[in-house]
Residue frames relative to the residue before (quaternion, step in Angstrom):
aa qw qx qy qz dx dy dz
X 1.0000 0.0000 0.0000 0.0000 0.00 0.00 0.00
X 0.6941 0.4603 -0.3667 0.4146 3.23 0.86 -0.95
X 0.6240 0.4970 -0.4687 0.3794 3.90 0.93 0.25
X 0.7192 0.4985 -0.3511 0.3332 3.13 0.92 0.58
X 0.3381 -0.8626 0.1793 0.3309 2.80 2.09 0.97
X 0.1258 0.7443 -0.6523 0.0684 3.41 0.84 0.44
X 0.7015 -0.4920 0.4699 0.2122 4.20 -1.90 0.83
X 0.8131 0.1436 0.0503 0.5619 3.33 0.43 -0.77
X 0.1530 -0.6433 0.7441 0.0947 3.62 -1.81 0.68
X 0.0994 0.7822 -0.6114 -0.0671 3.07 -0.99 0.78
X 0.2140 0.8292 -0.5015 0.1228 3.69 0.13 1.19
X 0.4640 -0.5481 0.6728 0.1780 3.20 -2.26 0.84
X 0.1930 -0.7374 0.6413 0.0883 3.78 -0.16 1.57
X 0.4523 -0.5678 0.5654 0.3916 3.32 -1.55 0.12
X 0.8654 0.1828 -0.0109 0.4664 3.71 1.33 -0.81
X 0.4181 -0.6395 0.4119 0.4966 3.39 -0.37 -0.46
X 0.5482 0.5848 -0.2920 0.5218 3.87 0.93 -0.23
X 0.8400 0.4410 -0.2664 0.1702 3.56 0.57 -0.97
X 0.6083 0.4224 -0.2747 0.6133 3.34 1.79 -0.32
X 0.5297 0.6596 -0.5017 0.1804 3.51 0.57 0.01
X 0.5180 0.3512 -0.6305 0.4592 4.26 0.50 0.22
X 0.3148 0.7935 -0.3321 0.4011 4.25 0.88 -0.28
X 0.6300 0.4835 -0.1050 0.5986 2.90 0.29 -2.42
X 0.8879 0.2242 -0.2577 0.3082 2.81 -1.10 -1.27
X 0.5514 0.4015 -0.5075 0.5266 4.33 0.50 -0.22
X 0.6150 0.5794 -0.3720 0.3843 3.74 0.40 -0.33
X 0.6131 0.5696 -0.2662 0.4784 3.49 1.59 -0.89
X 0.7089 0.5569 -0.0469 0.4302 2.75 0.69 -2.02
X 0.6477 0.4149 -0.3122 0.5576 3.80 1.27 -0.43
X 0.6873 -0.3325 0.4563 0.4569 3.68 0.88 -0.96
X 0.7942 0.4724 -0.2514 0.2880 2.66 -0.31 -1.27
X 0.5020 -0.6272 0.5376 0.2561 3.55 -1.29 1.49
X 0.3004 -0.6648 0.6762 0.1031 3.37 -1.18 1.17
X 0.1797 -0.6708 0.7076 0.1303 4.30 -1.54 0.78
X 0.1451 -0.6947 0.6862 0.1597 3.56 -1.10 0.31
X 0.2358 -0.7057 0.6681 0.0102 3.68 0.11 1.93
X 0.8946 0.2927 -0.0649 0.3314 3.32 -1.30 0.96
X 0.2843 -0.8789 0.3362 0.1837 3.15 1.34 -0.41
X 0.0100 0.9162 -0.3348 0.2199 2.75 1.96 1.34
X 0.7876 0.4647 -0.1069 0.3902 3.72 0.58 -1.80
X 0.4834 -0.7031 0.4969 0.1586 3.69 -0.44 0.70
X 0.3885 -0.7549 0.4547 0.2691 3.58 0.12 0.85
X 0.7362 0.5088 -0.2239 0.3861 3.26 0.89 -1.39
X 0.6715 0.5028 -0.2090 0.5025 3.59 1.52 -0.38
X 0.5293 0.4754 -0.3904 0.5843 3.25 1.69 -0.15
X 0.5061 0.7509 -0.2860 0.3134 3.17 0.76 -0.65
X 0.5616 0.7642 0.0110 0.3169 2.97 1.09 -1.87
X 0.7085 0.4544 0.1656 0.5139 2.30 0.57 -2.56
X 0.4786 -0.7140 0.4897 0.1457 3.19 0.42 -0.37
X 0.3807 0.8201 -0.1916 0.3818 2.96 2.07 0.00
X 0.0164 -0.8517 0.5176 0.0800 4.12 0.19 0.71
X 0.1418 0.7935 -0.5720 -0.1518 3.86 -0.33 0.16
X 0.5790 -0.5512 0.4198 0.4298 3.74 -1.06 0.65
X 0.8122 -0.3646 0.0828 0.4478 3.61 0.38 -0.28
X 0.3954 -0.7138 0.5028 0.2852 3.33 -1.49 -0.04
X 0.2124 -0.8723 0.4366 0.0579 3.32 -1.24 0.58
X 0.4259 0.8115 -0.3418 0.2077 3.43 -0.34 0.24
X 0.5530 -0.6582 0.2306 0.4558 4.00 -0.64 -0.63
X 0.6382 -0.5959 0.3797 0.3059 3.62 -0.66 0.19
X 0.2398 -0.9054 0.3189 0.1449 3.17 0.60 0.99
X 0.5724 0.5486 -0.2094 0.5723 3.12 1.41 -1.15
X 0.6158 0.4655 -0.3055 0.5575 3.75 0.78 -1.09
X 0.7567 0.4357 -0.2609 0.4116 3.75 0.38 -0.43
X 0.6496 0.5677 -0.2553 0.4364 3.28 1.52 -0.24
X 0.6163 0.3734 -0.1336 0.6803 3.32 2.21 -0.62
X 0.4693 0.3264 -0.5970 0.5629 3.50 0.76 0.88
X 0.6993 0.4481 -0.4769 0.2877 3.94 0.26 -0.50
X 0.3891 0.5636 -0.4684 0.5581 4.02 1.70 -0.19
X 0.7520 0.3616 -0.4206 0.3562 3.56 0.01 -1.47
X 0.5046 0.7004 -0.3600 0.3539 3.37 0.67 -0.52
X 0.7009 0.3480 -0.1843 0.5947 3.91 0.77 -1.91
X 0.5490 0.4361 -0.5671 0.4322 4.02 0.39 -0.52
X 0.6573 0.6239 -0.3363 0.2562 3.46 0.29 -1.33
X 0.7985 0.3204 -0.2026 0.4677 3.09 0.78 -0.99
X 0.8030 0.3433 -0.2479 0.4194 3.77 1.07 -0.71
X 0.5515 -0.6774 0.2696 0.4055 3.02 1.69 0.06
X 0.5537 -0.6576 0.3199 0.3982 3.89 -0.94 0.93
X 0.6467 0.4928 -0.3506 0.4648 3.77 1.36 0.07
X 0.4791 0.7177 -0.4041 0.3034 3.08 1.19 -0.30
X 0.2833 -0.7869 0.5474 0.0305 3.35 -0.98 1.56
X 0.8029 0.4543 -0.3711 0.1065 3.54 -1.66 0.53
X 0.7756 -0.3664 0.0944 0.5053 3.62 -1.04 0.45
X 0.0416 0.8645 -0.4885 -0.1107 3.35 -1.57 -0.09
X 0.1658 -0.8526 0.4592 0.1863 3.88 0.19 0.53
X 0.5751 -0.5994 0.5356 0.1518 2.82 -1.57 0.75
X 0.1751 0.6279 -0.7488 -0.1196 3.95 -1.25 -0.65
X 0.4924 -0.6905 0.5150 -0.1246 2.42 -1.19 0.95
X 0.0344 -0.4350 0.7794 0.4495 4.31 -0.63 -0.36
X 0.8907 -0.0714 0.3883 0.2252 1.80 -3.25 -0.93
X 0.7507 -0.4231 0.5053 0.0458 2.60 -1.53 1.74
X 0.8468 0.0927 -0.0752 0.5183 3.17 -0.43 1.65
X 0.4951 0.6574 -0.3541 0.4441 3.62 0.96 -0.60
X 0.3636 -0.8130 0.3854 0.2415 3.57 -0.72 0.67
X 0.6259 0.6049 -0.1912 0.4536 3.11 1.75 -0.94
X 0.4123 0.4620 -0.3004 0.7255 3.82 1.59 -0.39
X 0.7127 0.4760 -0.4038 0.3200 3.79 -0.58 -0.64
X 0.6572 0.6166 -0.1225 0.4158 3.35 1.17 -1.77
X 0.5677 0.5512 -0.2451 0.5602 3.54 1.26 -1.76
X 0.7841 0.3562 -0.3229 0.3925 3.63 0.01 -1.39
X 0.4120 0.6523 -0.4565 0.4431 3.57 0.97 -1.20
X 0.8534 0.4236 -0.2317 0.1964 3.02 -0.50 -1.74
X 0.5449 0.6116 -0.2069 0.5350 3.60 1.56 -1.55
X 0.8006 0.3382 -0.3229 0.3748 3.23 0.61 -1.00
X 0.6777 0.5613 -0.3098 0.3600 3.45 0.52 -0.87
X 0.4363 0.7713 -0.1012 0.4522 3.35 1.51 -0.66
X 0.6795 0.3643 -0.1122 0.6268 3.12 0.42 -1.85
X 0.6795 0.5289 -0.3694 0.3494 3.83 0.05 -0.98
X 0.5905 0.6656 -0.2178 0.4012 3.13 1.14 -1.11
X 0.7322 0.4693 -0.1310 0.4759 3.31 0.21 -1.96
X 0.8259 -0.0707 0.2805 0.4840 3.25 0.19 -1.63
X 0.2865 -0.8160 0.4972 -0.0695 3.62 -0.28 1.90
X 0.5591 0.5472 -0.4043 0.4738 3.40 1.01 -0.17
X 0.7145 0.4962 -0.2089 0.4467 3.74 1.09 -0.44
X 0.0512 0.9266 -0.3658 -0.0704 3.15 0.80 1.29
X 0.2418 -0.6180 0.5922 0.4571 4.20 -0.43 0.28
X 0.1955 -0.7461 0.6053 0.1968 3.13 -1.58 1.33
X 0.5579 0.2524 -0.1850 0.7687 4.21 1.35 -0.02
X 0.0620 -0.6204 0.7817 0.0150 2.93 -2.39 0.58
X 0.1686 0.9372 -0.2973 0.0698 3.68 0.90 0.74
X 0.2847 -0.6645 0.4765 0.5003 4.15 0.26 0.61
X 0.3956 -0.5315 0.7350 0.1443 3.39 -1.87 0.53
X 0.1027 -0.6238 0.6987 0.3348 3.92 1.15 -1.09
X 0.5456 -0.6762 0.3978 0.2946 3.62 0.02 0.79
X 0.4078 0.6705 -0.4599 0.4154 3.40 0.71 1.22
X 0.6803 -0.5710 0.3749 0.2657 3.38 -1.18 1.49
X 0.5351 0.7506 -0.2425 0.3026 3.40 0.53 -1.58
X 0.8184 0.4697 0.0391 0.3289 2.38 -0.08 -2.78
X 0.8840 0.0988 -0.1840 0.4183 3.22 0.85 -0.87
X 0.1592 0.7488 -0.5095 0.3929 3.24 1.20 1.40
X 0.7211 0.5758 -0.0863 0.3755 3.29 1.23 -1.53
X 0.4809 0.6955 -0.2465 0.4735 2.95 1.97 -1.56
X 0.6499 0.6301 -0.2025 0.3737 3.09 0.68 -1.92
X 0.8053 0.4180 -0.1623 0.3879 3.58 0.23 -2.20
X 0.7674 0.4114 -0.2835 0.4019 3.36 1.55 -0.69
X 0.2686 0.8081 -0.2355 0.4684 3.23 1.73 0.33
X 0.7845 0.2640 -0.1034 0.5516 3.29 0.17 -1.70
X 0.7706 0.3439 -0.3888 0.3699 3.87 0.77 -0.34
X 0.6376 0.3610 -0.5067 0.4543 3.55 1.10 0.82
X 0.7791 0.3454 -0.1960 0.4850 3.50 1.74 0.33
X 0.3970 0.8375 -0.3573 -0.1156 3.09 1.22 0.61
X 0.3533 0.5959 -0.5672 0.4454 3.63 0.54 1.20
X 0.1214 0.7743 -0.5638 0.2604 3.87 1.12 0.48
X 0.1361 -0.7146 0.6831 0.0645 3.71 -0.60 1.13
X 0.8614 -0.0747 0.1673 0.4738 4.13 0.11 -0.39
X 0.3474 -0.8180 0.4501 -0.0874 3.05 -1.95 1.12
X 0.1608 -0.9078 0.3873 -0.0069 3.19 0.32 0.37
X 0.2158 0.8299 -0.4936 0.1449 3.53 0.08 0.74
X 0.3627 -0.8435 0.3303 0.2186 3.59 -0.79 1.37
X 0.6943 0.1813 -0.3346 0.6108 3.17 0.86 0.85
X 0.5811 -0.6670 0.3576 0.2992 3.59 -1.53 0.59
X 0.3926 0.6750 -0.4323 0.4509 3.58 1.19 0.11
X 0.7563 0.3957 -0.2077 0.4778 3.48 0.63 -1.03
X 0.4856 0.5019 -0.4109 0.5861 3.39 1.21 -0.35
X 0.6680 0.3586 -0.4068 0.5095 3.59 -0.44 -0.81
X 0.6935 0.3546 -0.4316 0.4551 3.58 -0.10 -0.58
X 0.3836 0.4118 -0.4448 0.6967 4.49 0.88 -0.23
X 0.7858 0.1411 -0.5045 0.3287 3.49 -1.26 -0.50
X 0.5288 0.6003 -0.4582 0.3875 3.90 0.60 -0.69
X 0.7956 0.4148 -0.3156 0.3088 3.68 0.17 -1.59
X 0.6835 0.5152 -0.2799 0.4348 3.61 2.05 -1.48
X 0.7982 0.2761 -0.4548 0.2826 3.54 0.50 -0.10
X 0.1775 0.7673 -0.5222 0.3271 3.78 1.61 0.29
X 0.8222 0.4546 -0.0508 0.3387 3.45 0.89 -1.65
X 0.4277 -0.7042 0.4486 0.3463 2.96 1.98 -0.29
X 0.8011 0.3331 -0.3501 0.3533 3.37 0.47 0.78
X 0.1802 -0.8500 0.4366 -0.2333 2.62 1.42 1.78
X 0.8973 -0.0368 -0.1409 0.4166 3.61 -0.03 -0.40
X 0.4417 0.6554 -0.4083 0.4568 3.29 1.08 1.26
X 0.6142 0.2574 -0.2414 0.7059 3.85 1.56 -0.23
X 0.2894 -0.7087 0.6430 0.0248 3.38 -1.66 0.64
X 0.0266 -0.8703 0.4909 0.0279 3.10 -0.39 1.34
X 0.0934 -0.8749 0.4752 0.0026 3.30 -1.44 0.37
X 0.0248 0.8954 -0.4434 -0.0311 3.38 -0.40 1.22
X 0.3681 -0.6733 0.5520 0.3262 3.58 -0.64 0.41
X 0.1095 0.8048 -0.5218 0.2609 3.72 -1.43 1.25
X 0.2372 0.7780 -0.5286 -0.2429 1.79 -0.41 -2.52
X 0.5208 0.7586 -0.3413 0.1918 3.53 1.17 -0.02
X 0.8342 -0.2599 0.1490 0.4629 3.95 -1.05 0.00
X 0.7007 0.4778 -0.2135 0.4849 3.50 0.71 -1.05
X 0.6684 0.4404 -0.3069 0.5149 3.02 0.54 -1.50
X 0.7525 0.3321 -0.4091 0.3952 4.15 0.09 -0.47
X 0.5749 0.5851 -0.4356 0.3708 3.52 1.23 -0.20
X 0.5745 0.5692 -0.3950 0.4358 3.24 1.36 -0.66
X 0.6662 0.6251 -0.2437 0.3257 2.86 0.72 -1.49
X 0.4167 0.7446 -0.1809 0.4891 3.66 1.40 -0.57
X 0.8136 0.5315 0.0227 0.2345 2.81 0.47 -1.44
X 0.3126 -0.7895 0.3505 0.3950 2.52 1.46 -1.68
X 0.5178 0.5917 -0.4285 0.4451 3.38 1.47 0.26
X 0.7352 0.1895 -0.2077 0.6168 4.09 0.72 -1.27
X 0.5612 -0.6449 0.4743 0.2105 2.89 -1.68 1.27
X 0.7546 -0.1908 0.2455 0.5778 3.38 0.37 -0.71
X 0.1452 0.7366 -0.6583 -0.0548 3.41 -1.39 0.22
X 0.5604 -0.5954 0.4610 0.3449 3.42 -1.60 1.71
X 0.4385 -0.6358 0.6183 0.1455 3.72 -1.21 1.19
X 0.2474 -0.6195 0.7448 -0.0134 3.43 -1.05 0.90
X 0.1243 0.7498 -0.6499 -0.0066 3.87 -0.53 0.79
X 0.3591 -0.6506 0.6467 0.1719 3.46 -0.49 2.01
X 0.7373 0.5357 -0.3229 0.2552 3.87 0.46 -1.00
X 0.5901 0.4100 -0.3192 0.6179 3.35 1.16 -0.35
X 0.5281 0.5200 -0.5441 0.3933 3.78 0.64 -0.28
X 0.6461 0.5737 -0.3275 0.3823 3.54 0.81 -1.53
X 0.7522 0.3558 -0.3192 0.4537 3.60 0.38 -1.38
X 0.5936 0.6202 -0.4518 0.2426 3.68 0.75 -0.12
X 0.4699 0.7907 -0.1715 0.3530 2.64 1.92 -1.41
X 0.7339 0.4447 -0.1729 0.4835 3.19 0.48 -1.83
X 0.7120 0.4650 -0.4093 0.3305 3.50 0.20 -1.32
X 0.6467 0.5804 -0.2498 0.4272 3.61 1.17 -1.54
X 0.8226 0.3290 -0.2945 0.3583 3.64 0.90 -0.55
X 0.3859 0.6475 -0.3723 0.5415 3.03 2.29 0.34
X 0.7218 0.3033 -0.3801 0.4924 4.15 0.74 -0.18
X 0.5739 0.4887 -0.5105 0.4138 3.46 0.97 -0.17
X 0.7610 0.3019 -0.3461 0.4581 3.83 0.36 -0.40
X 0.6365 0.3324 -0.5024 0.4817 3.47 0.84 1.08
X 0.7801 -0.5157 0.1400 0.3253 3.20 1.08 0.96
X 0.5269 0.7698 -0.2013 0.2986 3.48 1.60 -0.81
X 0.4768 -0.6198 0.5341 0.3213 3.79 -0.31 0.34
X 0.1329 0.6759 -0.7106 0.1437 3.32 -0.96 2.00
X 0.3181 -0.8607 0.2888 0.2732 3.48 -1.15 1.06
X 0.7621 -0.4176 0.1052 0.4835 3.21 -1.38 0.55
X 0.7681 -0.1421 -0.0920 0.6175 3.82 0.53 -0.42
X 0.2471 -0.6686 0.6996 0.0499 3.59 -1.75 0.76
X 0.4079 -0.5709 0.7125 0.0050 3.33 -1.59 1.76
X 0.3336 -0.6845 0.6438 -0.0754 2.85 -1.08 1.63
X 0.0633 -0.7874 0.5563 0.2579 4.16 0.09 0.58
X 0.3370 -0.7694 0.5403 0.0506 2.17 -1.72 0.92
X 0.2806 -0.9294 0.2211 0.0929 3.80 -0.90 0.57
X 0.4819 -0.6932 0.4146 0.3397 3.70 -0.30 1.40
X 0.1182 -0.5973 0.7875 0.0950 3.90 -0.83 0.95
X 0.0012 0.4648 -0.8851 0.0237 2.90 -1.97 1.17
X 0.6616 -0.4204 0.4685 0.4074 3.01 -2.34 0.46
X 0.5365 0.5260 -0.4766 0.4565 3.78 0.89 -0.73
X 0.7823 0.4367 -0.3530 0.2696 3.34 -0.32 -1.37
X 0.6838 0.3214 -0.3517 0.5527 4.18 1.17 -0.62
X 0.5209 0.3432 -0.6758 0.3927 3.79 0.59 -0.14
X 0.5720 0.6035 -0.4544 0.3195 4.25 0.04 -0.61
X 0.0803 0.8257 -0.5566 -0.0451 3.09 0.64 -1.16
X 0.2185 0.9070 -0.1739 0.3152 2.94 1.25 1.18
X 0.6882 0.5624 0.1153 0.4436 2.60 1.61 -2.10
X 0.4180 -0.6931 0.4317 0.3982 4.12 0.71 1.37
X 0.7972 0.3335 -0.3292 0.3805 3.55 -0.13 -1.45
X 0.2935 0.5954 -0.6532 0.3643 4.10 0.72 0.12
X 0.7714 0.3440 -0.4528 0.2857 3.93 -0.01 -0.60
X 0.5079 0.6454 -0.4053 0.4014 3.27 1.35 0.42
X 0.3832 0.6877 -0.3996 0.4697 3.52 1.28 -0.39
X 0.0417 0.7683 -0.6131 0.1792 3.54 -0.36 0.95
């Protein structure tokens, strides 16, 4: 691609390490480099010697404390009892951030809700079915769930209503994807914080469309992100719903 000198890169690395002989011909050619996703590791660009015009994406940590605001909301800032975490993959920064955020949050708002496990799922259905089943049977007064991605939720809504205590735990995953709103439909997942890759994209472009007309864009930009409830899509109310992809 980069022989067709095209102005601008806007890419969704898998790492920070893996685009960097890339990167740097991308520098060295011009051409304005995006960090879609918030993929690239400042400190390794750094390194590298590596400059990109900015980064983009959502706030992971900020998305993890809209899914608390979310459980106070509904159980209220007195509202008392246990709660578990899932985690992704060990070590993973994006899992880390989500919980981070959920947790620190929750403590905040409403101390009576204590997390009694914080456990990686490696973002896998399965895994954090089990989490879940083995959860409620050293807790079964579990008030809510939290899980940093909606896969692992859906696997929670599977394990909580097996047990029949479907509308006694609140779950939450952070996405925002197909399943997770079909569930959500339904009535089984409570709600999960929407990630909208699609508004990331059109931000992208527009933002890398004033930097090559010269204009002050900032070093990184939070994409918001949105809490689906069954309320909020029966409304169909809410502007950023046309982000829901």
């Amino acid at each position: 691609m980069l022989e067709r000198k095209p102005t601008a890169m806007i890419t969704a690395a898998i790492n920070s390490t893996n685009l960097l002989p890339c990167l740097k011909s991308a520098q060295d050619a011009g051409i304005k480099i995006v960090d879609l996703d918030n993929n690239l590791d400042q400190a390794v660009l750094d390194k590298e010697g590596v400059k990109v015009t900015f980064h983009i994406g959502s706030d992971n940590i900020a998305a993890g404390a809209q899914g608390a605001e979310y459980l106070v909301s509904k159980l209220g800032k007195d509202a008392k009892g246990p709660v578990l975490v899932i985690e992704g993959l060990s070590g993973n920064i994006t899992g880390e951030k989500r919980a981070k955020g959920f947790a620190d949050k929750l403590k905040e708002l409403a101390p009576g809700l204590g997390i009694v496990a914080s456990l990686p799922g490696d973002w896998d259905r399965g895994k954090a079915a089990t989490i879940a089943t083995d959860t409620l049977t050293a807790h079964p007064d579990l008030v809510a769930i939290f899980c940093a991605n909606d896969g692992m939720a859906l696997g929670a809504v599977e394990s909580v209503y097996a047990t029949g205590k479907g509308s006694q735990v609140t779950i939450i995953g952070v996405d925002g994807n197909s399943d997770a709103v079909k569930s959500i439909k339904e009535g089984r997942l409570n709600a999960s914080v929407a990630q909208l890759p699609y508004l990331v994209g059109k931000q992208a472009v527009e933002n890398v469309k004033k930097a090559l007309a010269g204009d002050k864009v900032e070093d990184s930009i939070a994409v918001p992100t949105l809490v689906l409830t069954k309320d909020v899509i029966d409304a169909g109310k809410e502007p950023m719903l046309q982000y829901v992809k």
